[in-house]
N, C-alpha and C positions, 0 to 999 in steps of 0.2 A: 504494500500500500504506500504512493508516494504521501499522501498526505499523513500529518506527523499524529497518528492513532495512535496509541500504543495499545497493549493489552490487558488481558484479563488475570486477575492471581491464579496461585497454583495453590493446590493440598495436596501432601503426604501424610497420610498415616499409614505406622507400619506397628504391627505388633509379634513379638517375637512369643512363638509360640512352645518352645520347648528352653527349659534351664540352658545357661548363658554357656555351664560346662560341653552343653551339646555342640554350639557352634565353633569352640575353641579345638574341639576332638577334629570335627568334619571340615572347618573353614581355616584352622590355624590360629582363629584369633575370637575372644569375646567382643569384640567391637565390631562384630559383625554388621548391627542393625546401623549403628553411624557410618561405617562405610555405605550401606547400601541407602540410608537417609541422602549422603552426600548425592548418591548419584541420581535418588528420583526427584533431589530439589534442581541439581543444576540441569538435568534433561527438562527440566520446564522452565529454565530459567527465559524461554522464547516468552513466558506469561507474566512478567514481573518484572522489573527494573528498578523501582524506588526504595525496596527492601527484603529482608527476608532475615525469618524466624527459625530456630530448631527449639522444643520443649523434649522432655524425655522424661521417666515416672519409671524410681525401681519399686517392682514388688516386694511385699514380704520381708517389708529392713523391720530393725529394731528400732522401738521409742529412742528418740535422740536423734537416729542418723537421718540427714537429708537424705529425702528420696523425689524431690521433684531438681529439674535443672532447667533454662532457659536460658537463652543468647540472643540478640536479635541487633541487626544492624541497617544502616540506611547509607552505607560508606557507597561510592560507588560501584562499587565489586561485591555487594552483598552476601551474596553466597561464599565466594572466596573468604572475606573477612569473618561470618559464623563459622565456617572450619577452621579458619587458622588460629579462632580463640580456641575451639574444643580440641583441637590438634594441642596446642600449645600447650593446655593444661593437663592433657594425658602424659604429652612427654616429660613433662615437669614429673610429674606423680612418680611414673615410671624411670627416671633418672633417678630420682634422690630414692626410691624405693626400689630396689633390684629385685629385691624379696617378691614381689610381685608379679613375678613373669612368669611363673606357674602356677600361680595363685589365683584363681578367676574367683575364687570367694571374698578375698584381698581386695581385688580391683572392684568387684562391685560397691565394696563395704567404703572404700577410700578415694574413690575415682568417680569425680563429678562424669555427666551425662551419659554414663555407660546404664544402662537398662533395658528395662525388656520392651517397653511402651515409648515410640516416638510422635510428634507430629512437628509437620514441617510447614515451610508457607514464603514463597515465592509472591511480593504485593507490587501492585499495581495501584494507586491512588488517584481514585476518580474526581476526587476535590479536598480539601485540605490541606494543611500543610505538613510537607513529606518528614515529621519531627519524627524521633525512636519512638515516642508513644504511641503512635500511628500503625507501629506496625506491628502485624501478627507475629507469633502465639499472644493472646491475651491472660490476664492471669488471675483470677479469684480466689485471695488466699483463707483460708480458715482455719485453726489449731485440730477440727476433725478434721482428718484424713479426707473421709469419701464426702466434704463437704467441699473440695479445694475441686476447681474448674480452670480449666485452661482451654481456649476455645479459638480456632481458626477458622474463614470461611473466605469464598470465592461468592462473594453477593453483594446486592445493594438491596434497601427495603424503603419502599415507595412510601413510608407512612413512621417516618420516624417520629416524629413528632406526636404523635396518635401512642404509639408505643411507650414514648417517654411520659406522655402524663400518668397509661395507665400504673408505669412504676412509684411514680408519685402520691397514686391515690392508693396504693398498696402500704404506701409510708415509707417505700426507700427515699433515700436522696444520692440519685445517679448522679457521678461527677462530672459528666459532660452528655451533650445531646448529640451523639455517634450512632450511630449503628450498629456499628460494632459493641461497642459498651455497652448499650441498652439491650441487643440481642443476648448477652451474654447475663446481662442482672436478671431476664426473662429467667430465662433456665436457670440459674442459680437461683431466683426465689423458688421456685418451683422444689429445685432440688433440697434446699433449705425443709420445703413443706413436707415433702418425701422422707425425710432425715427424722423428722420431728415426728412424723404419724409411726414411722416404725421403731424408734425410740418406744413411744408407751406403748406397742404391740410387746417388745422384749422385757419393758418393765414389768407388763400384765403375766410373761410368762415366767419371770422368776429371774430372769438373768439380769446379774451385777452391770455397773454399768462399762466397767472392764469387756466384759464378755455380749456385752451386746454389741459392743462396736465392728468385729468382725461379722457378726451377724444381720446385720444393718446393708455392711457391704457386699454380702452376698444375696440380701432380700432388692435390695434398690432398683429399680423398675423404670430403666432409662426411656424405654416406650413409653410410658404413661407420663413421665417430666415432659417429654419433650413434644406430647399431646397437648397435655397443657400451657408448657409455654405460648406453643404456636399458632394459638387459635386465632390470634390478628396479627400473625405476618404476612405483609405484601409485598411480595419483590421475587428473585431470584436468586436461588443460595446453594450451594453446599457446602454445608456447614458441617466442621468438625470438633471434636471436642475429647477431653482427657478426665477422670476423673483424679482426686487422688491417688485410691488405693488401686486403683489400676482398669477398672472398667473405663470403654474409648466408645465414640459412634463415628459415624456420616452421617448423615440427614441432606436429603434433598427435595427442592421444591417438587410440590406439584404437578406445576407445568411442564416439569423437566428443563426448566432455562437453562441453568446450569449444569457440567457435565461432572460427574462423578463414577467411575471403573471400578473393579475391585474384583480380585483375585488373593484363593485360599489353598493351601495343601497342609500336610501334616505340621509345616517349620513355622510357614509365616502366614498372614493374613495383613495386605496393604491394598490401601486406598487410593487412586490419585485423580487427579483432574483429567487426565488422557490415557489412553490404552497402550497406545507404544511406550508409554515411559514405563510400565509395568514389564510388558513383553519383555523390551531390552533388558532391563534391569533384572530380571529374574530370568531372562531367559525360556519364556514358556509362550506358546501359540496361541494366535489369533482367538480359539476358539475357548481359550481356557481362560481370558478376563470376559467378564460380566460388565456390562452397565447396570448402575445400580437404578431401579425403575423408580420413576417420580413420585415424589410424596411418601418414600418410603425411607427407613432406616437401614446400616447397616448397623451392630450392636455387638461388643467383642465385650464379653463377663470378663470379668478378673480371671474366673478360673478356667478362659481360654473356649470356653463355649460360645458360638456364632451362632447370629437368627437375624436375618431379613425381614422386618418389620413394617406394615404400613403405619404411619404416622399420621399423613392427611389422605383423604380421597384423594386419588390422582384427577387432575382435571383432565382437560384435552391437550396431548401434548404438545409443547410449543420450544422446543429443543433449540437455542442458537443457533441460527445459520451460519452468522459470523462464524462461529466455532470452525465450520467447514468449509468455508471463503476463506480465510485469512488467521484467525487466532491458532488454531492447535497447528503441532508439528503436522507436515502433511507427510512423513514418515506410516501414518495409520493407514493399512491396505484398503479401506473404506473411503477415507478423506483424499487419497493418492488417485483414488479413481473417481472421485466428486468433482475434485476439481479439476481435470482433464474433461468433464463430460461438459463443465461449465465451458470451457474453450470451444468446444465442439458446440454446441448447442444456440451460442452465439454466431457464428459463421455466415449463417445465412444474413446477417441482419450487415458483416461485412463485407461478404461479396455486393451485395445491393451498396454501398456505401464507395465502391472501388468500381464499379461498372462490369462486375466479374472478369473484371484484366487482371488475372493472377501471374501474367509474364510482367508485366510491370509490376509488379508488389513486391515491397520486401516485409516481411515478417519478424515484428522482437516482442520484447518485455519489455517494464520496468515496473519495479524493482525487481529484486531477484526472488521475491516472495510468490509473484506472479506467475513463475517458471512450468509451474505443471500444468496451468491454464492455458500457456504458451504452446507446451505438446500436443495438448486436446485440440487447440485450435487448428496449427499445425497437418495433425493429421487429419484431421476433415477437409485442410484445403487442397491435402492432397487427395481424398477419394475425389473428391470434385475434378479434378484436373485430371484423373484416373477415369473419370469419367469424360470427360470432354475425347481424352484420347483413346479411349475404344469406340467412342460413337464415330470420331474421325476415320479410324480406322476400320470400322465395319460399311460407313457410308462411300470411302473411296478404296475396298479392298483389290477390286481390279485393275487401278491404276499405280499401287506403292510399289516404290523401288526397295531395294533394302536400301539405298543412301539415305533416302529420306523417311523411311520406318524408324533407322539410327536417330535419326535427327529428331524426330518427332519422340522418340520413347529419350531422348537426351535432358528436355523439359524437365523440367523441377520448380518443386515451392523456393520461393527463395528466401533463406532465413539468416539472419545477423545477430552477433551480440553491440547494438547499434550504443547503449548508456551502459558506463559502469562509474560508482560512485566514491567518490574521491573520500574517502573514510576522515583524512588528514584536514580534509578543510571544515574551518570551523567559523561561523557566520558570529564577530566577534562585535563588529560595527553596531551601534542599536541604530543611526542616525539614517533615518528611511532609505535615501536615494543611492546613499554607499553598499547599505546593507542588502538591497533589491539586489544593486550588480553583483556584490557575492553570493546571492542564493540563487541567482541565473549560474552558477561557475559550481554548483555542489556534483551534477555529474559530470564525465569527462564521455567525448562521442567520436566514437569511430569513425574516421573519413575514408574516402575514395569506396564506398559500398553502396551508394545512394546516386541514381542518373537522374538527369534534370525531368525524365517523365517517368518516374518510379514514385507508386502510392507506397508511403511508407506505414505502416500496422504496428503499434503499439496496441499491447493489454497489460491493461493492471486489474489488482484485485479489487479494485473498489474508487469509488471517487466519493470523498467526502466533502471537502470544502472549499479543493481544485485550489489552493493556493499555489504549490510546490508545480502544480500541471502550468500555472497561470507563470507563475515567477520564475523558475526554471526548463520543464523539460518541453515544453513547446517553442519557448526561444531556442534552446537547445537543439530539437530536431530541427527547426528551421533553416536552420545555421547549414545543412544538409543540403538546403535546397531541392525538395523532393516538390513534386508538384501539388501534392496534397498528404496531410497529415490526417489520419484515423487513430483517434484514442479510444481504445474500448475498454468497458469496464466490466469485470467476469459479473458482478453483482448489479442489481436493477439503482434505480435512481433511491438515496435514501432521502427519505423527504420530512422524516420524523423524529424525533429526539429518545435517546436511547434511555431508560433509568432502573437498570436492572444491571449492571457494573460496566459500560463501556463509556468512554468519555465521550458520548453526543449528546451534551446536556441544553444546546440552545438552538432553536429555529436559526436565528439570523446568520450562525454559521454554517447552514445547509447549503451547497452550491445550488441545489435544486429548490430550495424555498427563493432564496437570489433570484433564480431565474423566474420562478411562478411570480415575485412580487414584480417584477420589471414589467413582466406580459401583462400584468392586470392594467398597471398604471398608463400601459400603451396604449392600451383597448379599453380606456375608459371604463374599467372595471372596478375602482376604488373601493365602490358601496360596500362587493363581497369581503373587506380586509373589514371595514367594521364593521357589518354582520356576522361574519365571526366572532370578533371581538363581541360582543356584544352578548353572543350567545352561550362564549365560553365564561364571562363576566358571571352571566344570570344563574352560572351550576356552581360559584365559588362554595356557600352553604349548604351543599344538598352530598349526601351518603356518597361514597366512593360508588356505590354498587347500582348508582341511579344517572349517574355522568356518563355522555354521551362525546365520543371524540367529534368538537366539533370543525376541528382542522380540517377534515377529510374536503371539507366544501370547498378551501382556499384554492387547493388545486383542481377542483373539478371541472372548471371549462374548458381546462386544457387535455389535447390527450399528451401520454408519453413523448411521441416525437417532436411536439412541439417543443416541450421543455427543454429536451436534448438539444433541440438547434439553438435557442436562448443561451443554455448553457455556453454551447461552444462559441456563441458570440462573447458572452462576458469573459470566457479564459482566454481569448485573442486580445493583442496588444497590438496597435497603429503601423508598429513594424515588422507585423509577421507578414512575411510573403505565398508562403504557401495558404491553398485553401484548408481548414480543419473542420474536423466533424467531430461526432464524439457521441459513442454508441451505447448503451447501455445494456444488461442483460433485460430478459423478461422475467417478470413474478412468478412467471407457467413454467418456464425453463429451470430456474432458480428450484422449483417445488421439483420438478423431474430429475435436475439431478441430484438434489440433496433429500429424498422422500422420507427420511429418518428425521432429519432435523428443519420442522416445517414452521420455526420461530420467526416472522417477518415482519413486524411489528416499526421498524426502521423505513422498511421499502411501502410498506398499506396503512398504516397507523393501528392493524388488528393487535390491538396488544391484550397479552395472557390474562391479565390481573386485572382489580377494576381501578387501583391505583395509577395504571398506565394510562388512562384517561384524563384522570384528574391531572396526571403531572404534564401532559402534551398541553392541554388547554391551559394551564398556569404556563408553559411554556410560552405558547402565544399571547397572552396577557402581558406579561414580561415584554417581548420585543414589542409590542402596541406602546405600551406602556414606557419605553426606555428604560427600563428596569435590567441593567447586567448582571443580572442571579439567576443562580441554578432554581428549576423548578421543583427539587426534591432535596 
């Protein structure tokens, strides 16, 4: 994606499922579960950039000894810097204590983060500021054991503020209005309540209060907290979380917005946001990780017993697409072939755009993210041109020579690596006119590939707010000299504001709201900008679950192609020479190849939740309004 999206967080949870002795026999070493924490954090480190967390929980210590650990960093190198603390202090331990290299009773008893229960968490920060408190594991401490909460998630919730009072009328006093903090007091009052109702079930039964506390932690009934918590969360999540004394879940929405995996055998039992980071990591087949189904729990007891639990009704599922455009690794044999079909599937909308002169065209990307959509396209244009040439050749078979049968089967797509991006340049200027010209200079383009009547074909994954398209790579390809530039984008036009973890929180940076407000005000269409307004105004007071998206109208006079040509008049500059177009996928196409993950809410305004309504129309009240805040 040229434009500067970033992504979504990442979860691990891993839980080691047989004594620490077992992997020190079979693996060499008890540090098993950190080693392999290290690698299913940084394998998603594609999901996260502004920090990352490790938490860990030994079972079964003695009163006295720590048994929870935590590290978390916001350095530039997150991940890097969380290992090289818990590297640092093992080798410490392990230097001055030699005693301890055969000792894995030793090493659990005196060596911070070594345990049997991890969770991990690769963040991404949708708004805020990027401070260490910001970022995940979160921590809720309590002197009981299985009262202590440590909690990670990959979500945002449309109704924070809804959430936060209910805490308040409960009589907490949450120390800030997060999401995150509030999701977590949720289930920790609950757990509290759970704590406390089986407390007097142990007292009724005779047990001391010594001997109830073990008992407690293995009656504790993570399904029913995390029922209760959840009964007014709105948004998208997988959420994880640790207890004390060693009981772990997942939880995920509903709609399935968010993605959560999970794979089990006799040793381990881990969770994470993607399926190849599992695969690779553990080394085990496609067919042997699970997605964990929406609305439901994954739920690991202390004493190593697993149950898949529903939590909420699943609704209809509405699974990210993003996930399969652009966010997750495209390493997943699923996603590898998603988005190749999105290349393909597009095609036609570029031949019509090229005048089907595929001997004139050249074919690229950009970015490098784009790459698999680039082969899908790719080879579609070659069945096409595979096809031009058996029709040639069955309509003049009586007349080919073999010279020109050679010549003719000689034909090819013609493809280039046309941008590659200068990693080194760093746009340092803030002062507009200096700063414009070095963010026209961030890629570097291939010369002598491009003839003065050659349509040049770019595909990205996505257009969002056409800055970098605007400011960089269409001056860029220009500079070519092609006779015409075609930018396509594997994903349809996003027209909507995202509030379930991705950073599309305002209309007015939509390149495709830009282009709908330009056409109205052309066409003497004003009215419809404050009838909207107007209408979205009139639902500020009424239930989430009675708000009607009333954006959908803003764009409705228009169809698709028209927006697309708007568009690609507002990303040209006075001094572009070539003609530009700029193609979008279809909603139809998008649903055909991605039919698992049918979340489009971005591209239709159909959003999962009924908070997605309210937050789009506060969206557009906002930009009416000159209001620069987020709508959730």
């Amino acid at each position: 994606m040229s434009d500067a999206l970033k992504h979504e967080c990442g979860i691990a949870l891993l839980r080691l499922l047989k004594p620490l002795e077992y992997y020190k026999e079979k693996y060499g070493t008890a540090f098993y579960g950190i080693q392999k924490m290290y690698l299913l954090m940084e394998k998603q480190h594609n999901r996260g950039q502004d920090g990352a967390g490790f938490a860990s929980i030994k079972l079964d210590v003695k009163p006295g000894q720590r048994y929870i650990s935590r590290v978390r960093s916001n350095q530039q190198q997150p991940i890097q810097d969380v290992f090289a603390q818990i590297n640092d202090r093992i080798n410490e331990e392990m230097t001055n204590h030699p005693e301890y290299a055969d000792d894995v009773q030793a090493q659990k008893d005196q060596i911070p983060y070594l345990g049997e229960v991890f969770l991990g968490h690769v963040r991404y920060g949708t708004f805020g500021k990027n401070s260490i408190e910001s970022v995940h594991p979160f921590l809720r401490q309590n002197n009981w054991m299985h009262r202590n909460l440590i909690v990670a998630g990959n979500f945002n919730m449309t109704n924070v503020k809804q959430l936060f009072d209910s805490l308040v009328e409960l009589g907490q006093h949450p120390k800030e209005l997060a999401d995150t903090v509030t999701v977590m007091e949720k289930i920790g009052h609950f757990l509290d309540d759970e704590v406390s109702d089986l407390y007097q079930q142990c007292k009724n039964e005779g047990f001391s209060k010594q001997e109830a506390s073990p008992e407690i932690s293995d009656r504790l009934n993570i399904a029913r907290i995390l029922k209760r918590a959840s009964k007014q969360w709105d948004g998208g999540y997988a959420m994880a979380g640790m207890l004390g004394h060693g009981d772990s879940f997942v939880f995920r929405d509903p709609a399935g917005i968010r993605p959560a995996y999970y794979y089990q055998d006799d040793e381990i039992a881990v969770v994470a946001s993607e399926r190849p980071v599992i695969q690779t990591v553990f080394n085990v087949n496609f067919e042997d990780v699970q997605e964990l189904d929406p609305g439901h729990a994954i739920i690991i007891k202390k004493n190593g017993k697993i149950s898949v639990e529903e939590i909420i009704t699943p609704t209809v599922k509405k699974a990210c697409s993003f996930e399969r455009i652009y966010f997750s690794r495209g390493s997943d044999a699923e996603i590898y072939q998603e988005r190749k079909d999105l290349g393909k599937l597009v095609l036609p909308q570029v031949l019509k755009a090229i005048d089907n002169d595929t001997d004139n065209a050249v074919f690229s990307y950009i970015p490098n993210t784009a790459e698999t959509s680039f082969y899908g396209m790719v080879e579609a244009a070659q069945d096409f041109l595979n096809q031009r040439k058996n029709k040639h050749i069955l309509e003049n078979r009586h007349t080919l020579t073999e010279e020109t049968l050679e010549e003719l089967l000689k034909v090819k797509i013609r493809t280039e690596k046309i941008a590659i991006k200068d990693a080194k340049l760093r746009t340092f200027i803030t002062e507009d006119s200096s700063r414009d010209d070095l963010v026209a200079h961030v890629y570097d383009v291939t010369y002598g590939v491009i003839k003065p009547e050659d349509n040049l074909v770019i595909i990205d994954d996505s257009i969002v707010r056409g800055t970098t398209l605007k400011m960089s790579i269409i001056k860029m390809m220009d500079r070519l000299n092609p006779k015409r530039i075609v930018v396509v984008s594997s994903a349809p036009q996003i027209r909507y504001p995202d509030c379930y973890g991705i950073d599309m929180a305002k209309l007015e940076g939509l390149v495709a709201f830009q282009a709908t407000l330009a056409l109205l005000k052309e066409r003497g269409l004003e009215h419809i900008i404050h009838d909207v307004y107007n209408k979205c105004k009139a639902q500020e007071n009424l239930p989430d679950t009675e708000v009607v998206n009333y954006v959908t109208e803003f764009y409705a006079p228009f169809t698709d192609q028209e927006v697309s040509d708007k568009i690609a008049q507002l990303l040209v500059t006075k001094d572009t020479k070539a003609e530009v177009k700029i193609i979008f996928q279809t909603v139809e196409n998008l649903h055909i190849a991605c039919p698992k993950n049918l979340g489009d809410w971005y591209f239709t305004g159909d959003y999962p939740t009924p908070g997605g309504n309210r937050v789009v129309n506060k969206a557009f009240i906002n930009f009416y309004e000159g209001n620069d805040a987020r709508a959730y």
